[in-house]
C-alpha positions in Angstrom: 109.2 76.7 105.9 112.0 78.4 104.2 111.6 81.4 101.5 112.3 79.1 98.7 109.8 76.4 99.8 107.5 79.4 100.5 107.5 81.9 97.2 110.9 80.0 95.3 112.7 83.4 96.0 115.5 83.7 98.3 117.5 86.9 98.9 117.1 90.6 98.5 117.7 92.1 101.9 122.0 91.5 101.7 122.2 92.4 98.2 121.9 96.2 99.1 124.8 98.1 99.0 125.7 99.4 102.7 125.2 103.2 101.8 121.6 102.5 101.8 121.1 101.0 105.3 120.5 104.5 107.2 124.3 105.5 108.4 125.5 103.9 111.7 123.5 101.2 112.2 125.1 98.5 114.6 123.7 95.3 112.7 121.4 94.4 110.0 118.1 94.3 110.6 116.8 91.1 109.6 112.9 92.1 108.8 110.1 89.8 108.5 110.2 85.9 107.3 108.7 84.7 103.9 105.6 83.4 105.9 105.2 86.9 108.1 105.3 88.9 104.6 102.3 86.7 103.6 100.6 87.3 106.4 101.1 91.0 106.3 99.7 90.9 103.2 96.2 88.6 104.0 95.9 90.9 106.6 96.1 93.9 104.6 92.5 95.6 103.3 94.4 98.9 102.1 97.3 100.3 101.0 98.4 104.0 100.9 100.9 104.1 98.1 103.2 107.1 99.1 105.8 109.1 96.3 102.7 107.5 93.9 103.5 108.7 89.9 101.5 109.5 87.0 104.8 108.4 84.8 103.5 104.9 83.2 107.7 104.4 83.5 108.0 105.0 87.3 108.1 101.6 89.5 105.1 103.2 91.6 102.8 103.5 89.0 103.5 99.8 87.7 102.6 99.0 91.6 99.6 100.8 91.2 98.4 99.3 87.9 98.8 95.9 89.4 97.5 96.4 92.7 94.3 98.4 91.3 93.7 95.4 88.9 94.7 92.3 90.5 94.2 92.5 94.1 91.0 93.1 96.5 92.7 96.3 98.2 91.5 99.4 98.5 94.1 101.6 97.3 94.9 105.0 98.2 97.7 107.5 96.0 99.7 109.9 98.3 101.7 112.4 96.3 101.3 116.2 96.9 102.5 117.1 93.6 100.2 115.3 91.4 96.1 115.0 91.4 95.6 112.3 89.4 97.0 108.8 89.0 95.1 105.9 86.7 92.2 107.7 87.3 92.0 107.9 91.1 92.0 110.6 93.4 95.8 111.6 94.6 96.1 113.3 98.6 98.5 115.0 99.7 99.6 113.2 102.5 98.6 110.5 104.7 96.9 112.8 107.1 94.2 113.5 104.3 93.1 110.2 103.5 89.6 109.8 103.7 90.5 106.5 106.2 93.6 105.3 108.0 95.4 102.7 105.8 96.8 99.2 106.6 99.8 99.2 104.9 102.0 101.9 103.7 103.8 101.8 100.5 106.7 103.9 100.3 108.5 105.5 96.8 110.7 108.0 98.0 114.2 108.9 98.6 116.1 107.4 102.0 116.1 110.7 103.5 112.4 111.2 103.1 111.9 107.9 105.3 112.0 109.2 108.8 109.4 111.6 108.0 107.2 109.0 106.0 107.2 106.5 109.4 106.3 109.7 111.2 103.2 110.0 109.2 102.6 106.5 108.9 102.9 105.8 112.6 100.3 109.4 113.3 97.7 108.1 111.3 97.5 104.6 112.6 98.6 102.1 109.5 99.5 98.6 110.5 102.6 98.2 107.9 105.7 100.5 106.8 106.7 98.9 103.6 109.9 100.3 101.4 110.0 99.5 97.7 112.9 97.5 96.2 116.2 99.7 97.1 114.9 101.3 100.1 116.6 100.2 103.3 116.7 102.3 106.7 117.5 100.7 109.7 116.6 103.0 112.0 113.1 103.8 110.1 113.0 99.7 110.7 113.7 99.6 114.2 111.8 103.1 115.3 108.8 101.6 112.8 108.9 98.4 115.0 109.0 100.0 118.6 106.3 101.9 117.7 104.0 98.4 117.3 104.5 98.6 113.2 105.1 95.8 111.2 108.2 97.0 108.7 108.9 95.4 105.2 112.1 97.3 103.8 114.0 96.0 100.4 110.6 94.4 98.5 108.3 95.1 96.3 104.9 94.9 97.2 103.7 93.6 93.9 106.6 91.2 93.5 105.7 89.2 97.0 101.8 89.7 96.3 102.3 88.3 92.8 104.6 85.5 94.0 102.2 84.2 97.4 99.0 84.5 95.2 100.3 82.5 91.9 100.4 86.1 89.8 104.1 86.1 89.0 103.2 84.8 85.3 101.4 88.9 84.9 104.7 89.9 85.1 106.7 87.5 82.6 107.5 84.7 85.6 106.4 81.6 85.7 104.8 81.7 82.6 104.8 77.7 82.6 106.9 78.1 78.8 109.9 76.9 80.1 109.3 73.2 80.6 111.8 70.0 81.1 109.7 68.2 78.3 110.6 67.8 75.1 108.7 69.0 72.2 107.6 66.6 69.9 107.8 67.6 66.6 
């Protein structure tokens, strides 16, 4: 099944400019399928969203509005600067989560990546994902020998939204565009 049959989406990944991939990478990593992304996300139970914001203009805190009102996850807010987001509890770091999470959502800057799979990978998540415009290939590849499953260049609330039939929340798919006519 191809990404288009799967979610009507294809691309993403080679539309990154190169000084985003992580330096001297050899070769693209090519990441997970359409049909690995959705099962990631079945299996998923709770996400750890990490660079989380209390800005209602930040990317994150859209994330966080959506997947605190439209999914079953238990969602966690990692940000040591902040205490507060959309009325939940924010931690510090990974480490002081009151439980390991599944999947880590990641919002910070491509240097801050290596350190971020570090934490991910010490306190036992399943997933690395990086947001829309974050690309590291060696985060990918250390991410993956160390038994995670890595998601790099996608927004978490963009592929949840578009396997579940949610795109329409976000102005997609809102069924107004139509091949019929309108009869007057």
């Amino acid at each position: 099944m191809t990404e288009t049959e799967v979610g009507g989406f294809a691309g993403g990944a080679s539309d990154v400019p190169a000084a985003t991939t992580g330096g001297g990478d050899q070769s693209p990593w090519p990441g997970p399928t359409a049909q690995e992304r959705l099962g990631i996300l079945r299996r998923t139970r709770s996400v750890a969203v990490v660079g989380a914001s209390d800005n209602p203009a930040r990317a994150s805190y859209f994330v966080a509005t959506y997947l605190l009102s439209t999914t079953p996850y238990e969602v966690f807010f990692v940000n040591p600067r902040i205490r507060e987001v959309l009325g939940h509890r924010v931690y510090p770091t990974l480490a002081d989560l009151p439980t390991a999470p599944d999947l880590v959502d990641v919002f910070r800057a491509h240097d801050a990546l290596p350190g971020v799979l570090q934490e991910t990978i010490d306190v036992g998540a399943r997933t690395l994902w990086l947001q829309l415009g974050l690309r590291h290939e060696q985060v990918a590849r250390d991410g993956e020998a160390a038994g995670l499953e890595v998601v790099m260049d996608r927004c978490l609330k963009i592929e949840h939204a578009r396997f579940h039939g949610g795109l329409h929340l976000a102005g997609f798919d809102t069924g107004v565009i139509s091949s019929r006519r309108r009869h007057a």
